[in-house]
C-alpha positions in Angstrom: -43.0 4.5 -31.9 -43.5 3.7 -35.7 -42.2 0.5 -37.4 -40.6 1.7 -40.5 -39.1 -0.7 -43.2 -36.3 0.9 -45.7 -32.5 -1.0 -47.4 -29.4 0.9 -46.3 -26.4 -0.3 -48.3 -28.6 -3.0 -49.6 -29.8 -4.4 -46.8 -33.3 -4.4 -45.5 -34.0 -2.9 -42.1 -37.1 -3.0 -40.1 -37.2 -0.6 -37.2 -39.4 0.9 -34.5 -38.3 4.3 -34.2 -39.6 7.7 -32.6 -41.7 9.9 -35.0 -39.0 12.9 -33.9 -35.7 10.3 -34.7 -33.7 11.8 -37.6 -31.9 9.8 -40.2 -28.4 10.6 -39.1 -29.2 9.6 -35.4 -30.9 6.3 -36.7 -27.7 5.7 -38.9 -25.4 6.4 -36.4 -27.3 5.0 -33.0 -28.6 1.7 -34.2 -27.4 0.6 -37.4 -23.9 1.9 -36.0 -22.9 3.6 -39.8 -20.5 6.3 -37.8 -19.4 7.3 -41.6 -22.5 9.6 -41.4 -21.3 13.0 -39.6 -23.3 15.2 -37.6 -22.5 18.5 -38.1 -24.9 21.5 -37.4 -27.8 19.5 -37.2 -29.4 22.3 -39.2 -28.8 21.7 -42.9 -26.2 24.0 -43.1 -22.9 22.1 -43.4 -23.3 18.8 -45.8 -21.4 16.6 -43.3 -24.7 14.6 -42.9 -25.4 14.2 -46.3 -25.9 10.6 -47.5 -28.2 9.1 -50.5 -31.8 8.9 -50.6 -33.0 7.1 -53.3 -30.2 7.7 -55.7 -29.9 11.6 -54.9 -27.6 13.2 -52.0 -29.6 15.0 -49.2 -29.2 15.7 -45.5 -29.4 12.9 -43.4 -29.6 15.4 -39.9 -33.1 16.8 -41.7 -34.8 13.7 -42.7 -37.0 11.9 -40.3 -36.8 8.4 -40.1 -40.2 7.6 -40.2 -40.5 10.0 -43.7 -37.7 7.5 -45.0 -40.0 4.4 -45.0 -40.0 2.5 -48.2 -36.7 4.4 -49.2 -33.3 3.3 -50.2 -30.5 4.9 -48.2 -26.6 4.7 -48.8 -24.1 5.8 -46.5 -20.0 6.5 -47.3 -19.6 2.7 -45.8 -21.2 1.0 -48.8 -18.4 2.5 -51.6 -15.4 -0.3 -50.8 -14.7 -1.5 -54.5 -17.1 0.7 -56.5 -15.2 2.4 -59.5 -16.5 6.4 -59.7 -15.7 6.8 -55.3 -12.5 4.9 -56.1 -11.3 7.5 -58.9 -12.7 10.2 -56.3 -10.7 9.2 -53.3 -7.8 8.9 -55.3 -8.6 12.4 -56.5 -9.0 14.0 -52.9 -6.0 12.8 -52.0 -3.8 13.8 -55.1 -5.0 17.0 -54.7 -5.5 17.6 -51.0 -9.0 17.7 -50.5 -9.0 16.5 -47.0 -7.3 17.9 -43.7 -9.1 16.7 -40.5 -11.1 15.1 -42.2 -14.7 15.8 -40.8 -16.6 16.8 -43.8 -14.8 14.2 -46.1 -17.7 11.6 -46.3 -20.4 14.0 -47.0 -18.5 15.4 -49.5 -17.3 12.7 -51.1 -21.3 11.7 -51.9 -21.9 15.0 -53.4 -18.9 14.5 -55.4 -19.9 11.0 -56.7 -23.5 12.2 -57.7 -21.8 15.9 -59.7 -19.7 13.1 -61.6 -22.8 11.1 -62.0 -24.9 13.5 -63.2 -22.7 16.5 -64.8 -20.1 15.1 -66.8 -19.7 18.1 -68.6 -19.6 20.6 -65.3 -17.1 23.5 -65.4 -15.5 25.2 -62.4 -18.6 27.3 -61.7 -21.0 24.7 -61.8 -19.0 22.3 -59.6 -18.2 25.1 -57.2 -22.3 25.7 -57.0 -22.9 21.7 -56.7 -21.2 21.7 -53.4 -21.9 24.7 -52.0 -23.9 22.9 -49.3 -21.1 21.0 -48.6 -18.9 23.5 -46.3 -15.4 22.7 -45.3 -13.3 24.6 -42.2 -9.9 23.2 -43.9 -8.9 23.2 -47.0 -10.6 26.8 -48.6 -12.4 23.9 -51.4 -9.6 24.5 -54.4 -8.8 21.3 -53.8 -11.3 19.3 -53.7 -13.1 21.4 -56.5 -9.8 20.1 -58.8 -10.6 17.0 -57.4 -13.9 16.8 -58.6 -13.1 18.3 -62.1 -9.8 15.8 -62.7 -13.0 13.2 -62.6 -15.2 15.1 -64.9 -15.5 13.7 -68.7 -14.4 10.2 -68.0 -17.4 8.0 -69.5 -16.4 5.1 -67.4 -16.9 7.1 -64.4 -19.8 8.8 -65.3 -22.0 5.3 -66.7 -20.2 3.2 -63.5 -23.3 1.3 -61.8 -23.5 1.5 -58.4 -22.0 -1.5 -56.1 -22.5 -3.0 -52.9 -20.0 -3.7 -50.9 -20.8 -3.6 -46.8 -18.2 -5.9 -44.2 -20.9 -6.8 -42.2 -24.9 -7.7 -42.3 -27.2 -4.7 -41.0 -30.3 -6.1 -41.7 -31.6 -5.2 -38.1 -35.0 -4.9 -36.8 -35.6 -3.6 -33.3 -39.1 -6.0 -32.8 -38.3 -9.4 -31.2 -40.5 -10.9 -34.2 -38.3 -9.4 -36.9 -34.9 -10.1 -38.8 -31.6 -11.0 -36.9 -29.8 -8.2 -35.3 -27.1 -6.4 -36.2 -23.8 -7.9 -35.7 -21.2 -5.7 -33.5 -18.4 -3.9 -34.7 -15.5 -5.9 -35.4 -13.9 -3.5 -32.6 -16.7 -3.9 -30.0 -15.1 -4.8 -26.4 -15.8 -8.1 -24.9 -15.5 -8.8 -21.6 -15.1 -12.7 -20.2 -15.7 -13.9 -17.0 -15.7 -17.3 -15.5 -17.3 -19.0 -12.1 -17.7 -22.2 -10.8 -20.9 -23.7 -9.3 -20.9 -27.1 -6.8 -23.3 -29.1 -8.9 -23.2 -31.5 -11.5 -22.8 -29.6 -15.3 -26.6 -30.8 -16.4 -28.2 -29.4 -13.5 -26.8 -26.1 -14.0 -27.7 -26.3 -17.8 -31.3 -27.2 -17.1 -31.0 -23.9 -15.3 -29.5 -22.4 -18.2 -32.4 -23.5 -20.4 -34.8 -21.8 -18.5 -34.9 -18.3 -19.9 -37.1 -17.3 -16.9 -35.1 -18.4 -14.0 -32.1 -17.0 -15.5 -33.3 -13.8 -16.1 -34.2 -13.8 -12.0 -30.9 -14.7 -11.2 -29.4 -11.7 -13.1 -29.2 -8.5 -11.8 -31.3 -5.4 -12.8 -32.9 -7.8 -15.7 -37.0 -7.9 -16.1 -38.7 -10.4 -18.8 -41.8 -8.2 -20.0 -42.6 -11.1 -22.9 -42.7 -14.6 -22.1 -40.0 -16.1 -24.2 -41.3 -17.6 -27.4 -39.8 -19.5 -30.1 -36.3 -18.3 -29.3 -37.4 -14.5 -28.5 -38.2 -12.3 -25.7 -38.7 -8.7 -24.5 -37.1 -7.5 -21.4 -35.4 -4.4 -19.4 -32.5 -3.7 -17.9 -32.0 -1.3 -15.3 -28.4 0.0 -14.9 -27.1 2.6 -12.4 -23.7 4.2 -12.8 -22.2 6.9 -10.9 -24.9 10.1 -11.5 -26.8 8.5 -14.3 -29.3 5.9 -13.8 -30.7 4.3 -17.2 -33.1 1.5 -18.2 -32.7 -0.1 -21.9 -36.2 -1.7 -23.0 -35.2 -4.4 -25.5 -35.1 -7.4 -27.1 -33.1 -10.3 -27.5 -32.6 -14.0 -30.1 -31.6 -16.7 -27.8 -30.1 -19.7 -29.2 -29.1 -23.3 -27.1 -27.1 -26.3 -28.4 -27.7 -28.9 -25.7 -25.0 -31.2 -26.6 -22.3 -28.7 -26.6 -24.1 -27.0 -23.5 -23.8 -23.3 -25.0 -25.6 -20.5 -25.7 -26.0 -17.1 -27.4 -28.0 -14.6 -26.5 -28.5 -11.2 -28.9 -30.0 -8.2 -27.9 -30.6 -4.3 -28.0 -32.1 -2.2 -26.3 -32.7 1.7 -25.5 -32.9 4.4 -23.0 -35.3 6.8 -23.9 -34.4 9.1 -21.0 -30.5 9.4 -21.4 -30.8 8.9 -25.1 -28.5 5.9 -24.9 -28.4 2.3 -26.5 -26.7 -0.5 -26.6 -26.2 -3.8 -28.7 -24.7 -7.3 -26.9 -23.6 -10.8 -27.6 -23.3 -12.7 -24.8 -21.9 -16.6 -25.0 -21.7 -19.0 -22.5 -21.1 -22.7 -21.9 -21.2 -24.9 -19.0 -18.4 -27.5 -18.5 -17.7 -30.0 -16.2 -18.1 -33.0 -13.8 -19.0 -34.8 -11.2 -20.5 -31.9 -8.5 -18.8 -29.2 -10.0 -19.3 -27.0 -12.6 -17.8 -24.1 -14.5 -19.9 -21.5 -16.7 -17.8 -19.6 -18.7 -19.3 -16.0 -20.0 -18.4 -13.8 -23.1 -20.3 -10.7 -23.6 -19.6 -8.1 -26.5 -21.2 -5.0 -26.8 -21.2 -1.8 -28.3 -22.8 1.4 -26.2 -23.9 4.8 -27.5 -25.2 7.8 -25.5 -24.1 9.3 -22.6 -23.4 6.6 -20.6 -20.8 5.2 -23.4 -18.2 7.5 -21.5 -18.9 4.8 -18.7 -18.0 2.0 -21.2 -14.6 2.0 -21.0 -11.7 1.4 -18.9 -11.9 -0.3 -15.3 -15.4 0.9 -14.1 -17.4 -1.9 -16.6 -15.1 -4.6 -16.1 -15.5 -4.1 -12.2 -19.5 -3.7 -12.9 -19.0 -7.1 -14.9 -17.6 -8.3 -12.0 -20.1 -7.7 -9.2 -22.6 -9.0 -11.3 -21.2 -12.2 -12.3 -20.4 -12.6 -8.6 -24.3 -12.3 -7.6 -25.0 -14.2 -10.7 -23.3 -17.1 -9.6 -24.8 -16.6 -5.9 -27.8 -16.6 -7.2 -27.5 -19.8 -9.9 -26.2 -21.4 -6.4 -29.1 -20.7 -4.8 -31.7 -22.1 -7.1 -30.0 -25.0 -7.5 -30.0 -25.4 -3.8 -34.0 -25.0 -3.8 -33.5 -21.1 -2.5 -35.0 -17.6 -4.0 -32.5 -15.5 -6.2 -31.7 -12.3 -4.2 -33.5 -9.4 -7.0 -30.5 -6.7 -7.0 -30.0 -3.6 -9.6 -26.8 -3.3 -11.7 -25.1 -0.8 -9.6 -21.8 0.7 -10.3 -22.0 4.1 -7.8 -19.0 3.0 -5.6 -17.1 1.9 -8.2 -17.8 5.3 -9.6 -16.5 7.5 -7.0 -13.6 5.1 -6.2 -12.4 5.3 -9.7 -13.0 9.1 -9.6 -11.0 9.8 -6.5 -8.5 7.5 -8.0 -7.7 9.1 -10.7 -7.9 12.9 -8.8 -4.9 11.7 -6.3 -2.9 10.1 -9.4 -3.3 13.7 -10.7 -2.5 15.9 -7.9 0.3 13.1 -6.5 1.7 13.0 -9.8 1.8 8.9 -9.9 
């Protein structure tokens, strides 16, 4: 791994990435910028292509690591900026776009010909986005398009702007920036238990990083917690594919409220999958009995993000808040946390089989 430092949309991002991790992937996997297309992963097709350092190129053949020090912007970062206004405008006056797939790419060769050729006639624009290939529309479109933009002063002088919905600054080192925050569509998934002793004996629980992390299930602290970070694992198991996400997370506590946040990533380098959470949770209460109430949001790329969906994770969710409580119980009662692994393999099949005698019973 490499520790790379580069601004995407005008935000600073400090990563450790693998030497062989192309830009797209990086875009796409961890800063979740899903604007970026991957095409033929060759070159070929200009869906990738996004700007380096003021010029388009192809995201899919740029390494990460080579991208240290650079400035990148993706499709995402155009809301509100006055040349990719006219152009979308243009695309869709003139049909430029059908399903849709090489649209971003194209668009950023667009907005740097308008940029940069004011004057450009048919020919010209026609060579300018010959790496740019479309399945769709046979490109007389979107080649009227970008001439219907052509010779428009404001367009072509139009500085740059900024406009991203949500902070990226990222960094995937426990000692860096704040994470990303999810997508505004991430799932969340709540869950509540109760526990028979007193609200501030299960919060002094709660405030022990350590001792939580033993009561939860396929969880591993490899960093002693320090000044509100830590380094862990977490080994999943689901159906066929068994992963384990090396990570980090920011924990934050407000005792007088009794909640907490916890935010974390973390990847699989064997399925290729990673995943960014929230998790928030607050302890009510009183006398002997107390309720912890859970919210975890998270967003899951990779193979096992066909798993992230439907009835498998919230039945996953609920095993494990069901031996997390157990074991919250049990240290409060002076016991050892039962170690278990995150383990969804009946739940698997069942939902499998399920769904294959809905099918062949017609219900």
């Amino acid at each position: 791994m490499k520790r790379v430092t580069l601004t995407v949309n005008g935000e600073a991002v400090t990563a450790e990435v693998a030497p062989r991790t192309n830009l797209a992937d990086f875009l796409r996997e961890e800063l979740f910028l899903t604007g970026t297309h991957i095409g033929c992963e060759q070159g070929v097709c200009g869906a990738c292509t996004v700007m380096i350092d003021g010029a388009p190129a192809r995201s899919c053949l740029a390494f990460a690591v080579a991208c240290d020090g650079a400035e990148v912007r993706t499709i995402e970062s155009y809301d509100n900026d006055l040349r990719m206004d006219a152009l979308r405008t243009a695309f869709t006056r003139e049909h430029a776009l059908q399903c849709g797939y090489c649209t971003p790419g194209m668009l950023i060769s667009s907005y740097d010909i308008v940029g940069r050729l004011p004057d450009a006639n048919e020919a010209r624009v026609r060579q300018e986005l010959s790496g740019n290939l479309c399945r769709c529309t046979g490109y007389v479109g979107i080649v009227r398009a970008v001439r219907s933009c052509l010779g428009t002063p404001a367009l072509a002088e139009a500085k740059p702007t900024f406009k991203v919905e949500r902070d990226i600054s990222t960094s995937l080192s426990p000692a860096a920036a704040p994470l990303a925050t999810l997508p505004s569509d991430a799932p969340e998934l709540q869950q509540s238990f109760t526990v028979a002793h007193s609200a501030d004996e299960v919060w002094a629980i709660f405030r022990n990083i350590e001792a939580v992390a033993t009561c939860m299930p396929g969880v591993t602290i490899t960093a002693l917690p320090a000044d509100g970070q830590l380094e862990g694992q977490v080994a999943v198991k689901l159906g066929p594919i068994t992963a384990s996400f090396d990570g980090a997370a920011t924990i934050a506590f407000d005792d007088v409220a009794c909640t907490g946040t916890v935010i974390g990533h973390g990847r699989d380098s064997g399925s290729g999958s990673s995943v960014r959470g929230e998790v928030r949770f607050a302890v009510t209460g009183s006398g002997d009995q107390a309720k912890v109430d859970v919210a975890v949001s998270y967003a899951l790329t990779g193979s096992l993000a066909q798993f992230a969906r439907g009835g498998i994770i919230t039945d996953v969710a609920a095993r494990i808040t069901r031996d997390f409580s157990a074991n919250i119980q049990a240290l409060l009662e002076g016991r050892e946390a039962e170690v278990t692994e995150i383990a969804g393999g009946s739940i698997f099949f069942g939902a499998l089989w399920a769904l294959i005698r809905r099918l062949f019973r017609g219900t």
